[in-house]
C-alpha positions in Angstrom: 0.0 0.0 0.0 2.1 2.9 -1.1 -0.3 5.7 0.1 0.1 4.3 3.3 3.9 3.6 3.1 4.5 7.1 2.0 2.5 8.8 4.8 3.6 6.6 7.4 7.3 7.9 6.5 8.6 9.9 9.7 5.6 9.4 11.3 7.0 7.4 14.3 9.7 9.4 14.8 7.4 11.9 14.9 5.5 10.7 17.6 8.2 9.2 19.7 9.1 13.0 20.2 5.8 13.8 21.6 4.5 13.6 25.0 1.4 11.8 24.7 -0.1 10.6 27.8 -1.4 7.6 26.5 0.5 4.2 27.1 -1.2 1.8 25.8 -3.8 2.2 22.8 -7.1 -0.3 22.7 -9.5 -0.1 19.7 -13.0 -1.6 18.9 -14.0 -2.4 15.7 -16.7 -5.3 14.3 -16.4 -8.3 12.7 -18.5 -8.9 9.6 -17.9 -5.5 8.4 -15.4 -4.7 6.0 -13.7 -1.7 5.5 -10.4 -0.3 4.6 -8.6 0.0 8.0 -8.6 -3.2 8.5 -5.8 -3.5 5.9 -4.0 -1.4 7.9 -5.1 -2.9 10.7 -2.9 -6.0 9.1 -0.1 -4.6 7.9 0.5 -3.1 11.4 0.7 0.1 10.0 -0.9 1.6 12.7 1.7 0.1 14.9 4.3 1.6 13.3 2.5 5.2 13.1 1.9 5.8 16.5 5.0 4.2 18.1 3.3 1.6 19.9 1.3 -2.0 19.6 -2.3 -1.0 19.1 -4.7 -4.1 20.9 -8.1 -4.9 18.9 -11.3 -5.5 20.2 -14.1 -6.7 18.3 -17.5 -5.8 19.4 -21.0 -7.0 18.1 -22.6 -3.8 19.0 -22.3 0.1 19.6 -23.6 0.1 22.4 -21.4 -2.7 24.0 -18.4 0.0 22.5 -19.7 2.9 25.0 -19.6 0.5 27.9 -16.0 -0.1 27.0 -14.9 3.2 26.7 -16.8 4.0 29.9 -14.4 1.6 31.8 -11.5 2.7 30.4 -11.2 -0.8 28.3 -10.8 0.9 25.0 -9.9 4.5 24.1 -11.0 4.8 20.7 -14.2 2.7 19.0 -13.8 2.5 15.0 -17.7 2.5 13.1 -19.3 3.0 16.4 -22.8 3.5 14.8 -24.7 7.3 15.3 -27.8 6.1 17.4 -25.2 4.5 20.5 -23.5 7.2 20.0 -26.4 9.6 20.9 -27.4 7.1 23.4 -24.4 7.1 25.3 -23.6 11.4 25.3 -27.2 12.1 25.8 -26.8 9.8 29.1 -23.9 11.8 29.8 -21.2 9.9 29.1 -18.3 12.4 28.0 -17.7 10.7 24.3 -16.4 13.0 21.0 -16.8 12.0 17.2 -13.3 12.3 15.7 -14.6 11.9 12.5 -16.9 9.7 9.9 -15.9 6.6 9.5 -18.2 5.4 6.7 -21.6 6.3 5.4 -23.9 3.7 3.7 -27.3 2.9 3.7 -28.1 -0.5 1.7 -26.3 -2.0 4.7 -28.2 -1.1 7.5 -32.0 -2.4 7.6 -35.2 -4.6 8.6 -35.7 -7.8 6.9 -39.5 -9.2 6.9 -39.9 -13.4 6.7 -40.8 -14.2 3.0 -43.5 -16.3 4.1 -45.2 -13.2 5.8 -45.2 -12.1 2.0 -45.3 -8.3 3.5 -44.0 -5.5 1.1 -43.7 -1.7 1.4 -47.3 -1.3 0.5 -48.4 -4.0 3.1 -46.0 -2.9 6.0 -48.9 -1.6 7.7 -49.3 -6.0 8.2 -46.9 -5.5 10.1 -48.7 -4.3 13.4 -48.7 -7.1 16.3 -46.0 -8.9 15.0 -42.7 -9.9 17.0 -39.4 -7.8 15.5 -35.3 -8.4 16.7 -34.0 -5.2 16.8 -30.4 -4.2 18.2 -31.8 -1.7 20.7 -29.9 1.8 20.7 -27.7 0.9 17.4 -28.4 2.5 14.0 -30.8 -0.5 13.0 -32.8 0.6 15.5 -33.4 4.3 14.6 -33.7 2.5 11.1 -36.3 0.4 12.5 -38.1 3.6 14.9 -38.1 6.0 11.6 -39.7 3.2 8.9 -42.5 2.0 11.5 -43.3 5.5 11.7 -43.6 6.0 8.1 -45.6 3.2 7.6 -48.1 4.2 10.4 -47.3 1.1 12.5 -48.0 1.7 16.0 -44.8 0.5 18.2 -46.9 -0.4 21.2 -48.4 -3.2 18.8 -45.3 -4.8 18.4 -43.1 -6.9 20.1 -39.8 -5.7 20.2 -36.7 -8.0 21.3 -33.4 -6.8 21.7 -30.9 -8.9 19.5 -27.8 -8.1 17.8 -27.9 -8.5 14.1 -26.6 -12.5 14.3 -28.8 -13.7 16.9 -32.0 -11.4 15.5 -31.2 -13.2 11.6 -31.0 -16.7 13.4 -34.2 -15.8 15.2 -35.8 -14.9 11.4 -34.6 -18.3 10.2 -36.2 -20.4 12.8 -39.6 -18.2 12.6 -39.0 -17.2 16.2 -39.4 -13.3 15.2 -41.7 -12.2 11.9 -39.2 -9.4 11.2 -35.4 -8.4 12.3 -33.4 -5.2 12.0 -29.4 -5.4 11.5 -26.7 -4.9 9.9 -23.3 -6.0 8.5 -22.9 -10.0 8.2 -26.3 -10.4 10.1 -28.3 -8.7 7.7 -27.1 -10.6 4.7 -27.9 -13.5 6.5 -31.8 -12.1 7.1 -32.5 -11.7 3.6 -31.8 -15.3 3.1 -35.0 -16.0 4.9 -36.9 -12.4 4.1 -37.1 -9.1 2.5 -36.5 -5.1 3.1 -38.9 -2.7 2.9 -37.1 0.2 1.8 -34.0 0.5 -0.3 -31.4 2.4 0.7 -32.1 5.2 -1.6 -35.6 5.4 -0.4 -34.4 5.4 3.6 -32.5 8.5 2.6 -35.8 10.1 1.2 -37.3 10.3 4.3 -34.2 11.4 5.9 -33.2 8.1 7.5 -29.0 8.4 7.1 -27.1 5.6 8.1 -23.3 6.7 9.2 -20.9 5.5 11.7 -18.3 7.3 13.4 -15.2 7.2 15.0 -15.4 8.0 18.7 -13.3 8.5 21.7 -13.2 9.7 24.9 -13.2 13.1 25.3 -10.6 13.2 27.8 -8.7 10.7 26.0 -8.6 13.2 22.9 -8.0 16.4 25.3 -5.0 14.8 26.3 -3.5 12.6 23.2 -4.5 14.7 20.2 -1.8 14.0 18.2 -2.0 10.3 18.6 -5.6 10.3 17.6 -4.5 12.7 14.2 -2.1 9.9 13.2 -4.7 7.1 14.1 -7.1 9.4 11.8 -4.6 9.4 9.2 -3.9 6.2 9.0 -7.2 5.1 8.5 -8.1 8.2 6.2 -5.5 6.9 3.7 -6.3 3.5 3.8 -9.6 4.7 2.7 -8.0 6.5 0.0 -6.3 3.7 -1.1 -9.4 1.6 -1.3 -11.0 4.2 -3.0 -8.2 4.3 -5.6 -7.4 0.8 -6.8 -9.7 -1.4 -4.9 -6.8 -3.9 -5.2 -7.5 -7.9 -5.1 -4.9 -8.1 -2.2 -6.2 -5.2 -0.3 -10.1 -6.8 -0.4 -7.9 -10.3 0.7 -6.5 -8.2 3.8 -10.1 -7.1 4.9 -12.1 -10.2 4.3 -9.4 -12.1 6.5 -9.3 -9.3 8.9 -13.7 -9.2 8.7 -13.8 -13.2 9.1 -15.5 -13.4 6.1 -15.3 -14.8 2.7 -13.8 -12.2 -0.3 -16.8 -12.8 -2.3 -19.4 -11.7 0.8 -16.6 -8.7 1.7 -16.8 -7.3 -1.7 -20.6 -7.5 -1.6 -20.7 -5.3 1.4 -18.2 -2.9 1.0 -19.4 -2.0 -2.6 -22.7 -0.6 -1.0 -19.8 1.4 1.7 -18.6 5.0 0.9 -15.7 6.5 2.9 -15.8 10.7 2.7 -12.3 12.1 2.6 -10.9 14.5 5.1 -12.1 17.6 3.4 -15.4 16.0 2.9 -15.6 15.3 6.7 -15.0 18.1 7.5 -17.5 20.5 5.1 -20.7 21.6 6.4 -22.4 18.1 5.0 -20.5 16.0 7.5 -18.9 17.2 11.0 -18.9 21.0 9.6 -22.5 20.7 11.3 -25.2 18.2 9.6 -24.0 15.5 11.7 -24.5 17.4 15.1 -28.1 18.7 13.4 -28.3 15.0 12.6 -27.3 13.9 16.3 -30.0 15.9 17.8 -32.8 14.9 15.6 -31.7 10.9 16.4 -32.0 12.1 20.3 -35.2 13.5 19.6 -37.0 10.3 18.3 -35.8 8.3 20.3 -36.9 10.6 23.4 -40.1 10.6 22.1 -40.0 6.7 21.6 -39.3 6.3 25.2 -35.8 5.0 24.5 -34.0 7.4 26.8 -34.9 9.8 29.0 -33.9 13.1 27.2 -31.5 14.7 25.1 -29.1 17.2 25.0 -29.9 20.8 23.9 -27.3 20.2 21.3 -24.4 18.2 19.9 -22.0 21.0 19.0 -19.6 19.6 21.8 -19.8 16.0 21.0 -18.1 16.2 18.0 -14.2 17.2 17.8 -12.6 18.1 14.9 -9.2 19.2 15.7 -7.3 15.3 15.4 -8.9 15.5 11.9 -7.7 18.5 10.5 -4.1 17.7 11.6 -4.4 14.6 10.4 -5.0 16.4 7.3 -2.0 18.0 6.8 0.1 14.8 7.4 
């Protein structure tokens, strides 16, 4: 990966001459869901950028990620999707966005059991049926903002909470009529259903489906050039995804994803990575996502999912790491 070779040039040098507090780094990412970093992530080029072995965690969901960083068991959580996110900040927890780590939406959705024979202009079958859904994850504001749309009433529904794998083994074995998920889970749901919405029709009504990079705020107070060369790193992986979409780069993530490179090409081609500049505009951190952020507290507020939500976002989202990571 020259991108990555070239950037990475001077870069631990670099930080061996600064004083980060930070001794040790611990990261959380997910299985079944392939994207560029992990290439990185397997070259050990983040090792060799920030001076220092970097541990992986994997998680199964977002909200498992908050708990994490609110031990101090990991300091930075890669795709950490919005709604935990909002969750975890609107409960107080002191967590920043660093930046976006992918945006996609045919990835993210609810499958219905084929035998149910229940399409968008049925969904409204759909009341008093029994749904998996990965409470507090992006699935779920997914799941909150299409029952809405198609005038189901929640209280008619039985909702269980399930990550994505357990929700599409549920679907399989008719235990639940409909499941929400994502990643690896969700291809394995429409095996045995279908979606209601594309992905293009989600965005319509407004649903976006992004995940972020997050810390702790602390953590990025105190070690903000170590998160700018994290950042970096993963930005030009992205890049060189982007670029050349290289056989032995998609062979790096679908070993690094646990999955095969025929069902890692599959998912990533629905993925898009913005750049640093386009993270950083007005359509990403330069202030839709914290608009975005608050309207995500909001529903779920008024769902009854948490108690309430911050008067704004503005201050969960730090940009600083990013824009030096964009001069590196």
């Amino acid at each position: 990966m020259k991108t990555l070779t070239k950037l990475m040039t001077g870069a631990a040098v670099l930080f061996a001459a600064q004083s980060a507090s930070a001794q040790e780094l611990t990261v959380g990412y997910f299985l079944e869901w392939p994207m560029p970093f992990l290439a990185a992530k397997a070259d050990g080029t983040y090792d060799e950028a920030l001076g220092m072995e970097v541990n992986w965690v994997a998680f199964e969901t977002g909200t498992a990620m908050s708990a994490a960083m609110a031990s101090g068991d990991v300091q930075i959580s890669v795709s950490q999707g919005v709604p935990p996110f909002v969750v975890a900040a609107s409960a107080g927890q002191p967590l920043q966005v660093v930046d976006v780590a992918v945006s996609y939406s045919e990835n993210d959705n609810c499958v219905v059991a084929t035998e149910l024979e229940i399409d968008k202009e049925s969904a409204a079958e759909l009341a008093g049926k029994k749904v998996a859904v990965p409470i507090g994850t992006a699935a779920h504001y997914g799941f909150l903002k299409q029952m809405d749309h198609f005038g189901v009433p929640l209280e008619s529904l039985t909702v269980v909470d399930m990550a994505p794998t357990d929700g599409a083994a549920a679907l399989a074995q008719g235990s639940v009529d409909f499941a929400c998920g994502y990643g690896g889970g969700l291809s394995r749901m429409k095996e045995h259903g279908n979606v209601l919405l594309t992905g293009a029709e989600k965005e319509e009504l407004g649903i976006l489906v992004f995940d972020v990079t997050s810390a702790p705020a602390d953590f990025v107070t105190e070690n903000e050039a170590l998160v700018a060369d994290f950042l970096a790193v993963t930005a030009a992986a992205n890049a060189e995804w982007v670029a050349n979409k290289s056989p032995e780069m998609l062979e790096k993530i679908a070993s690094e994803s646990g999955m095969s490179v025929e069902a890692t090409e599959a998912s990533i081609s629905t993925f898009t990575f913005p750049t640093i500049e386009e993270q950083l505009s007005e359509t990403w951190l330069g202030g839709n996502a914290q608009t975005f952020m608050k309207g995500v507290a909001d529903v779920f507020v008024e769902a009854g999912s948490i108690g309430s939500a911050l008067d704004s976002y503005e201050a969960s989202v730090n940009t600083g790491p990013l824009s030096a990571a964009m001069s590196q």
